[in-house]
C-alpha positions, 0 to 999 in steps of 0.5 A: 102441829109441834110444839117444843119445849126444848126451845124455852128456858123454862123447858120444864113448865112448857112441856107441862103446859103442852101435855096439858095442851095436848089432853084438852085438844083430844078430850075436846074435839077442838079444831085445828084453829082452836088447836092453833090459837091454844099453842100460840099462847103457850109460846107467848107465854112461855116467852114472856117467862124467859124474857122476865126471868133470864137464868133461871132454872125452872121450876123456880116455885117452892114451897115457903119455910114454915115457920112458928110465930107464938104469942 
């Protein structure tokens, strides 16, 4: 079973999620359908990413400005 993150505009957030998916497979036992199912979910997800956020360059998250507001 692959899973590639190359394949996805948000490479970088879809190899994340697939070491994640990768750690809980072989910490928990899972089966190949179990296995299977967390998989197909990364790519739905990772493809609802690209669809929603064309040309953008991961990671997008950022830490907000911080910023003082005195009374």
């Amino acid at each position: 079973m692959t899973f590639d993150p190359a394949r996805f505009t948000c490479a970088k957030l879809a190899g994340e999620l697939a070491d994640e998916w990768v750690e809980l497979v072989e910490d928990a036992r899972y089966g190949p359908t179990s296995a299977t199912h967390y998989r197909q979910t990364i790519e739905a997800f990772c493809t609802h990413v690209d669809a929603t956020s064309p040309g953008r360059t991961w990671p997008v998250w950022r830490a907000p400005t911080r910023t003082c507001i005195t009374r």
